[in-house]
PAMI-484901 format. One record per residue: x, y, z of N, C-alpha, C in turn; residue number from 1. Coordinates in pm, whole numbers. Example, Ala and Ser with C-alpha at 12.3 -4.5 7.8 and 13.67 -1.06 7.14 Angstrom:
residues 2
n_xx: 1319 | n_yy: -569 | n_zz: 780 | ca_xx: 1230 | ca_yy: -450 | ca_zz: 780 | c_xx: 1320 | c_yy: -330 | c_zz: 780 | i: 1 $
n_xx: 1285 | n_yy: -225 | n_zz: 708 | ca_xx: 1367 | ca_yy: -106 | ca_zz: 714 | c_xx: 1290 | c_yy: 3 | c_zz: 787 | i: 2 $
//
This chain:
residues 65
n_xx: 82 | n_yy: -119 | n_zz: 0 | ca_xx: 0 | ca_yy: 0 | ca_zz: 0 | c_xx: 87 | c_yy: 127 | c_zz: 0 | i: 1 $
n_xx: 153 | n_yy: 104 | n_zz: 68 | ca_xx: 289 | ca_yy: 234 | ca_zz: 107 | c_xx: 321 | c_yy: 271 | c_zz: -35 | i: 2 $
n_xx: 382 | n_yy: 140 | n_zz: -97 | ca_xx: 462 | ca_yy: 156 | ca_zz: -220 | c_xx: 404 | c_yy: 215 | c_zz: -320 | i: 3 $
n_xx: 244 | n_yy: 177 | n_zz: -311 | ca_xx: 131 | ca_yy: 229 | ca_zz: -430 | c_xx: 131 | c_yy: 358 | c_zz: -443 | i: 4 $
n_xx: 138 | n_yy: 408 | n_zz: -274 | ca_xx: 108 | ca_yy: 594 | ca_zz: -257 | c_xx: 275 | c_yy: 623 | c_zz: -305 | i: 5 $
n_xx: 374 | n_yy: 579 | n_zz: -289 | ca_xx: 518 | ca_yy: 654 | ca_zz: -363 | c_xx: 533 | c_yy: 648 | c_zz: -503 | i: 6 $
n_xx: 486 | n_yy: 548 | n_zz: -515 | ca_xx: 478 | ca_yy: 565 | ca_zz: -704 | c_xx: 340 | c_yy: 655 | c_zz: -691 | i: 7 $
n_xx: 218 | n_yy: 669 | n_zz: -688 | ca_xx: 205 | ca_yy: 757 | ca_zz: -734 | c_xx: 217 | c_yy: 883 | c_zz: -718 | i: 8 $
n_xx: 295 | n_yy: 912 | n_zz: -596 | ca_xx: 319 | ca_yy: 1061 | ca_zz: -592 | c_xx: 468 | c_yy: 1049 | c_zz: -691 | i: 9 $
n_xx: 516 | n_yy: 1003 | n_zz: -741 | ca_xx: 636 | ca_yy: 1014 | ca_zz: -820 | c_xx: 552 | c_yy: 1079 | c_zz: -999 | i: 10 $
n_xx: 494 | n_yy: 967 | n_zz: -1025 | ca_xx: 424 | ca_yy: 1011 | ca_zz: -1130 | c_xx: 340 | c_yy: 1106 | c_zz: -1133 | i: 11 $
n_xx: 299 | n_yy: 1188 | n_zz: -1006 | ca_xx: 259 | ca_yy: 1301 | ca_zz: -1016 | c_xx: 355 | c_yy: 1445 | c_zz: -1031 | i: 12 $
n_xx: 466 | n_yy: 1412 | n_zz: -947 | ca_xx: 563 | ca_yy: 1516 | ca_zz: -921 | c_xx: 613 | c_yy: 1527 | c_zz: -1091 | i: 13 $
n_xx: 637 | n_yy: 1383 | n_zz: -1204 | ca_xx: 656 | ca_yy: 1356 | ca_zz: -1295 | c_xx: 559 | c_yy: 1507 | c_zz: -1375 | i: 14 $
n_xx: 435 | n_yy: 1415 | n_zz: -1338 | ca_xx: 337 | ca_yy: 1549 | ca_zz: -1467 | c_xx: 343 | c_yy: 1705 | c_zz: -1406 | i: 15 $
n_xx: 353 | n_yy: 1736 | n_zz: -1256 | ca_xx: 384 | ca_yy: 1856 | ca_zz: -1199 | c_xx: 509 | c_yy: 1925 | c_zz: -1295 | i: 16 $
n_xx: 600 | n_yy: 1834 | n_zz: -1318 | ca_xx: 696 | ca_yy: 1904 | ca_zz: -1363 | c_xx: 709 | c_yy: 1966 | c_zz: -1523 | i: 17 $
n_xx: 662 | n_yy: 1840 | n_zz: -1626 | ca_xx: 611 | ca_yy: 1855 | ca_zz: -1735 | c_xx: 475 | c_yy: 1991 | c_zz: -1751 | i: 18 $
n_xx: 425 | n_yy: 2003 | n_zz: -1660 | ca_xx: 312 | ca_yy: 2116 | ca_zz: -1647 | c_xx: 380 | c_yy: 2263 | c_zz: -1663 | i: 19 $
n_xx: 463 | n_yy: 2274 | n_zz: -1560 | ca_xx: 566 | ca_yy: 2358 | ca_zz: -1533 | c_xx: 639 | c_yy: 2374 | c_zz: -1628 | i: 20 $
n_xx: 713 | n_yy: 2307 | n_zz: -1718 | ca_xx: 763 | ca_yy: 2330 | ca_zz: -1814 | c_xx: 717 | c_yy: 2453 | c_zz: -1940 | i: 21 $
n_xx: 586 | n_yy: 2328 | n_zz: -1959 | ca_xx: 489 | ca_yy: 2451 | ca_zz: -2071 | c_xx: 432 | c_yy: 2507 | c_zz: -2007 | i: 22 $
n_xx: 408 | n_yy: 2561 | n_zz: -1897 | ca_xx: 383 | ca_yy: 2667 | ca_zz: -1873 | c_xx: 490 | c_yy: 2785 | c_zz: -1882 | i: 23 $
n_xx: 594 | n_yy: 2776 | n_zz: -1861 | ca_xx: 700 | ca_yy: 2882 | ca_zz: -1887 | c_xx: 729 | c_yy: 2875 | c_zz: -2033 | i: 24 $
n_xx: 698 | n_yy: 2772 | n_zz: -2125 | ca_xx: 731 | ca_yy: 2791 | ca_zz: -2267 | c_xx: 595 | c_yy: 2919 | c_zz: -2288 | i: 25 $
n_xx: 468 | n_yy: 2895 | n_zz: -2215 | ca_xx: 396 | ca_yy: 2961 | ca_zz: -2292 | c_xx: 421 | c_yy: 3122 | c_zz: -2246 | i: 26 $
n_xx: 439 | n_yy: 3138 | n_zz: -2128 | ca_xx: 473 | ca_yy: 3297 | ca_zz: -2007 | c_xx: 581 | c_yy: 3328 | c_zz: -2140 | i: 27 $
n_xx: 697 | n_yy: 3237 | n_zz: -2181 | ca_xx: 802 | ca_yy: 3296 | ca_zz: -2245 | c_xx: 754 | c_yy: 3378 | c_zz: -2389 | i: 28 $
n_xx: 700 | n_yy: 3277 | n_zz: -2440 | ca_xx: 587 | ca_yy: 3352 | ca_zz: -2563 | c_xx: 530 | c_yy: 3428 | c_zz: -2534 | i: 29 $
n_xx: 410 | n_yy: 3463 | n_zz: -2447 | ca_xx: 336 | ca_yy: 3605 | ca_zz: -2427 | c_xx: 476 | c_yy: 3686 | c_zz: -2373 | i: 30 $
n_xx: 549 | n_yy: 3675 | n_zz: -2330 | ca_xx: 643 | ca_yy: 3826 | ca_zz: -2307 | c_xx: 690 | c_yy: 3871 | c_zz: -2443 | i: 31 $
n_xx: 746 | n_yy: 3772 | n_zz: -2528 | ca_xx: 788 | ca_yy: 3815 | ca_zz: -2652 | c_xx: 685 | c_yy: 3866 | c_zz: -2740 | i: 32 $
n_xx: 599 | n_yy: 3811 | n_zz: -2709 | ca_xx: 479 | ca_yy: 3878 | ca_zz: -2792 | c_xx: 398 | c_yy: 4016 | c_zz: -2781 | i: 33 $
n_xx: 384 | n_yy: 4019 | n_zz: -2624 | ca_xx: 465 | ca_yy: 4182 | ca_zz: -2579 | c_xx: 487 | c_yy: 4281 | c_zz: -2646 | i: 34 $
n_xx: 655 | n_yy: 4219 | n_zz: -2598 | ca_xx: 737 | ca_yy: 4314 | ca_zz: -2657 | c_xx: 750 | c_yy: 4339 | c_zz: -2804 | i: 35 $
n_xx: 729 | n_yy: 4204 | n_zz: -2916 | ca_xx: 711 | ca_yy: 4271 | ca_zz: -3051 | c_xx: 594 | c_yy: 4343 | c_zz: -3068 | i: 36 $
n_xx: 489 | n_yy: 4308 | n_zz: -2953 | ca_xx: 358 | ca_yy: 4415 | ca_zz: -3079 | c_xx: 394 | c_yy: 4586 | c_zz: -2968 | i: 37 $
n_xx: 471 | n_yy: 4616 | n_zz: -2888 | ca_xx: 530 | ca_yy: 4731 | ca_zz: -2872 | c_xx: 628 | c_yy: 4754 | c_zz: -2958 | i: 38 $
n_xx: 712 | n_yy: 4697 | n_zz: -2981 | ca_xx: 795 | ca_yy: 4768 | ca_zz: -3119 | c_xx: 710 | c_yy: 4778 | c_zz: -3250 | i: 39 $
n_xx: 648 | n_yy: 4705 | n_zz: -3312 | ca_xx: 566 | ca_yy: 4723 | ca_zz: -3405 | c_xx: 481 | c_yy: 4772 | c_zz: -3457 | i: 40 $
n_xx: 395 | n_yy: 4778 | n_zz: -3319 | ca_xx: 305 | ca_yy: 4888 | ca_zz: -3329 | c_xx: 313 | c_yy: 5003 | c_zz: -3223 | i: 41 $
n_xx: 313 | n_yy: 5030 | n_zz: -3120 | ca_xx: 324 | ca_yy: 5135 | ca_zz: -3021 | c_xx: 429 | c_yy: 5224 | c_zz: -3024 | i: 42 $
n_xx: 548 | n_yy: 5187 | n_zz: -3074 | ca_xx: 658 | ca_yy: 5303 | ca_zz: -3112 | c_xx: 646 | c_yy: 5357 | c_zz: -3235 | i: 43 $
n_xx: 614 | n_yy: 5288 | n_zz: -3376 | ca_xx: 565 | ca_yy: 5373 | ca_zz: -3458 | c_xx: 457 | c_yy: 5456 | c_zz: -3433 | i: 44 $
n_xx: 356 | n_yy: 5454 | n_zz: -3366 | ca_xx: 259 | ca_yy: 5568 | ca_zz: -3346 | c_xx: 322 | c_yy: 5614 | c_zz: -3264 | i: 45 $
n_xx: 413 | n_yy: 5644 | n_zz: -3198 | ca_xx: 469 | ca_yy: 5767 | ca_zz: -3103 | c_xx: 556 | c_yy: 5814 | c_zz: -3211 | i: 46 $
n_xx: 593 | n_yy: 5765 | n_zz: -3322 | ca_xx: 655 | ca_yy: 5838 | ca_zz: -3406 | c_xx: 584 | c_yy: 5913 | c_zz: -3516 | i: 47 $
n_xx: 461 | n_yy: 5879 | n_zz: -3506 | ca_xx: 326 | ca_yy: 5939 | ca_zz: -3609 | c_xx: 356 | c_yy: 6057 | c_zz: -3498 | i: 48 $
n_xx: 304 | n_yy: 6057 | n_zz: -3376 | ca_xx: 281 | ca_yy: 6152 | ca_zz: -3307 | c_xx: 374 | c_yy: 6294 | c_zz: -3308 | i: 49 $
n_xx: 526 | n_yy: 6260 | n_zz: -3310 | ca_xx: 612 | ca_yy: 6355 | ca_zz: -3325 | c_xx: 625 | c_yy: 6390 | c_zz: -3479 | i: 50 $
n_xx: 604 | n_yy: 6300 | n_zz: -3579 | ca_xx: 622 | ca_yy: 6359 | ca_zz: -3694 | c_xx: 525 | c_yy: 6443 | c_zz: -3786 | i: 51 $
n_xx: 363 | n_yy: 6434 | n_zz: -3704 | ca_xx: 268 | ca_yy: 6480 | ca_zz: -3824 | c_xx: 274 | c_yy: 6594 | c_zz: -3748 | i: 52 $
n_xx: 302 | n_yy: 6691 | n_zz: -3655 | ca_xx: 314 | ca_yy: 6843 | ca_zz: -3624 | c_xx: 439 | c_yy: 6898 | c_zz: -3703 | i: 53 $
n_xx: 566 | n_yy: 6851 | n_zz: -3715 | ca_xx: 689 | ca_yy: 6888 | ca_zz: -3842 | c_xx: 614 | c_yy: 6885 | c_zz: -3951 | i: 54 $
n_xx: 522 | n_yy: 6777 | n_zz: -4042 | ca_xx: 477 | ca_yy: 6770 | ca_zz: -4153 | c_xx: 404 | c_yy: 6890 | c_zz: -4135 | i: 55 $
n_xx: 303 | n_yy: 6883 | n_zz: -4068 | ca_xx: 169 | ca_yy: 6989 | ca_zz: -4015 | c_xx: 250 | c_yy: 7171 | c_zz: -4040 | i: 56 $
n_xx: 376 | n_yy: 7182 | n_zz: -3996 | ca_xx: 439 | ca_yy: 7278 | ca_zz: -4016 | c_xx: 476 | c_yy: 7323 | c_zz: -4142 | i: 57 $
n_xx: 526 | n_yy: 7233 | n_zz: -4182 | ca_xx: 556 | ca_yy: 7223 | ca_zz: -4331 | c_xx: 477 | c_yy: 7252 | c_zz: -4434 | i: 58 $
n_xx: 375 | n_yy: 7157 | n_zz: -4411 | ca_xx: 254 | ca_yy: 7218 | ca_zz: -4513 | c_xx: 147 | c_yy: 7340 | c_zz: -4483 | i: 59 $
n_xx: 172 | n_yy: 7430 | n_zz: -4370 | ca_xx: 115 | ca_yy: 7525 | ca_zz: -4345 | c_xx: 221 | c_yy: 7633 | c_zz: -4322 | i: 60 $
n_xx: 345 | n_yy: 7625 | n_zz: -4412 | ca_xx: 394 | ca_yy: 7715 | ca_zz: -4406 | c_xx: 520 | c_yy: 7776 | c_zz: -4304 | i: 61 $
n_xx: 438 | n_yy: 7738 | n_zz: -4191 | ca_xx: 554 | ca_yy: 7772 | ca_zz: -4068 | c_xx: 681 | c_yy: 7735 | c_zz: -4032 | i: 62 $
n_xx: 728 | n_yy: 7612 | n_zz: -4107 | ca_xx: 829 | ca_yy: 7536 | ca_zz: -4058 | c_xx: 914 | c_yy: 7581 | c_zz: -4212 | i: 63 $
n_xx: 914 | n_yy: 7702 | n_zz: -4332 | ca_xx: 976 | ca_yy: 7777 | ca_zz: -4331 | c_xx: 1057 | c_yy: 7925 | c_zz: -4261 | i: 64 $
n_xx: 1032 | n_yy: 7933 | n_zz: -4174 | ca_xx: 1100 | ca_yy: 8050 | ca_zz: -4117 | c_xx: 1225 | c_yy: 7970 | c_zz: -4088 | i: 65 $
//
């Protein structure tokens, strides 16, 4: 009986660990995924943001003086 409950807590600690595994494969993916859709998308619109008032200047004249 003893022996029954150590094997199966072995084969549990077994799938505990395999669980654990993909779970950090998947945490590792959503961070990267993150961070590319902030470079991809969220820094180019902060660069829309600084560049259409220079354009905006430009085509209204002011950003000749």
């Amino acid at each position: 009986m003893e022996q029954e409950i150590l094997n199966k807590l072995k084969e549990q600690e077994v799938k505990i660990d395999s669980i654990y595994k993909s779970i950090e494969q998947i945490r590792k993916y959503f961070k990267w995924t993150f961070i590319l859709s902030l470079v991809f998308f969220v820094l180019p619109l902060i660069g829309l943001l600084i560049m259409i008032p220079m354009y905006w200047g430009i085509l209204t004249g002011a950003g000749l003086l």
